[in-house]
N, C-alpha and C positions, 0 to 999 in steps of 0.2 A: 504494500500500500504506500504510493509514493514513496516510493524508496527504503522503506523500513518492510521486514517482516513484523505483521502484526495478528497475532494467532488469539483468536474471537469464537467463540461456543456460538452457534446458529440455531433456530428451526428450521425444520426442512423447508416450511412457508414462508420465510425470512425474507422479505424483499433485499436484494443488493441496495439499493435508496436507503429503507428501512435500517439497516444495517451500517451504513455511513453516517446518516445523520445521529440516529439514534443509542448505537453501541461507539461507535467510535468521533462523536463529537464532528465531523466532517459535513458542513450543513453548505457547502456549495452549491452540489447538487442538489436542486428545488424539486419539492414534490409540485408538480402542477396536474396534467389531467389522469395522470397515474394509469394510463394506458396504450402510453409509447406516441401518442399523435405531437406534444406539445416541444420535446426536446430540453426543456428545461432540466431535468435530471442525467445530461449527456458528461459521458465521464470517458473514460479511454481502457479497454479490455486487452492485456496485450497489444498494443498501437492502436488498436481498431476503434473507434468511436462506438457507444452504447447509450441507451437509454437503459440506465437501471433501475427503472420502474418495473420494466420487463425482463430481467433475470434475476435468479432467486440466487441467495448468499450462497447456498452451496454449489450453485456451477460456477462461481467466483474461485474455488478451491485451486491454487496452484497456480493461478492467473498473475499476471503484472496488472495492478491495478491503477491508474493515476485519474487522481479528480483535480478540479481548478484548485485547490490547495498546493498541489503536488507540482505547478508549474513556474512559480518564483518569477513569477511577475516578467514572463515573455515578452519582448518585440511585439509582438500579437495584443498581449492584453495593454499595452501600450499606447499602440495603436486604437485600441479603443475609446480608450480616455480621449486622446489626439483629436481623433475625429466624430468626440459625441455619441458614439455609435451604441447608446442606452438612454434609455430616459430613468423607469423605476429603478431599473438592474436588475428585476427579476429572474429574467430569462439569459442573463448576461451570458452568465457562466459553463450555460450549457451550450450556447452559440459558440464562444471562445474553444470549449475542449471540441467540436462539430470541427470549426476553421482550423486546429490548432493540428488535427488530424489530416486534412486536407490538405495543408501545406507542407507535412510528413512525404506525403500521398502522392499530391500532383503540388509540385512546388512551381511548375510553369503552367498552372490553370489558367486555361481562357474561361472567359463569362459566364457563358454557358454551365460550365463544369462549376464554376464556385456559384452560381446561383441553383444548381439542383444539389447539392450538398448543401447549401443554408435551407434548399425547402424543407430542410426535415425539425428545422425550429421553428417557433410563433415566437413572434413579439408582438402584442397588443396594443402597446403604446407608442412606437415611432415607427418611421420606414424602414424598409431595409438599403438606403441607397448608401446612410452611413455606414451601415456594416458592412455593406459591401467593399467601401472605399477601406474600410480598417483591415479588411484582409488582403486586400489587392497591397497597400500599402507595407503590409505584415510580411507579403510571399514579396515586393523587392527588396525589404532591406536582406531576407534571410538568402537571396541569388545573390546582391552584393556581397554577403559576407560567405557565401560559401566561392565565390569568384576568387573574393580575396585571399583567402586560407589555400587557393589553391594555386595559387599566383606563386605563391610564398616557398 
């Protein structure tokens, strides 16, 4: 769990969500419509982007797990501050682990591609033109700096 082993007693019904906020203090991830539409509980499953509203703590077992905690204040979440790209913050953080994945992923994403990877979040309160610029923003600085290191 970001970077620590952290060995936690579960029920089998145990939501992974459930289980972040609730056993291990880790209140990032939002519970919002707790049936995988909304994204707000997006966290990262071995690399992979997750709504863990929709897996239970025990398929978690053996997994690398990282929630927005676990990212130390990224380029990306930067980026969002930068460019506005939140109103309440509700849904912040599950946008950020969504983009934060994507940029893992496809680090030269066109449009297209970083706009159906953000479909899988809502935000209620603002557009998405700033998040989209906070990621577009997020995927050059991380080409610059992977440019750079390799310049080097």
């Amino acid at each position: 769990m970001n970077g620590e082993i952290r060995p936690i007693i579960v029920r089998n019904a145990d939501t992974l969500l459930y289980i972040l906020r609730e056993k291990l203090g880790l209140t990032g991830a939002k519970p919002g419509c707790l049936n995988g539409d909304c994204g707000a509980c997006t966290i990262h499953v071995d690399g992979a982007p997750m709504k863990s509203c929709l897996m239970l703590a025990v398929e978690a077992e053996g997994c690398t797990i990282t929630t927005v905690e676990g990212l130390n204040y990224t380029a990306l979440q930067a980026q969002f501050v930068d460019k506005f790209a939140f109103q309440c913050g509700y849904c912040t953080p599950g946008f950020i682990m969504n983009a934060d994945a994507l940029i893992a992923k496809h680090p030269d994403a066109e449009d297209k591609v970083i706009t159906e990877w953000l479909d899988s979040n809502i935000c209620r309160c603002t557009g998405y033109k700033e998040i989209e610029e906070a990621v577009k923003t997020a995927m050059a600085i991380a080409r610059s700096a992977s440019n750079a290191s390799q310049s080097l």
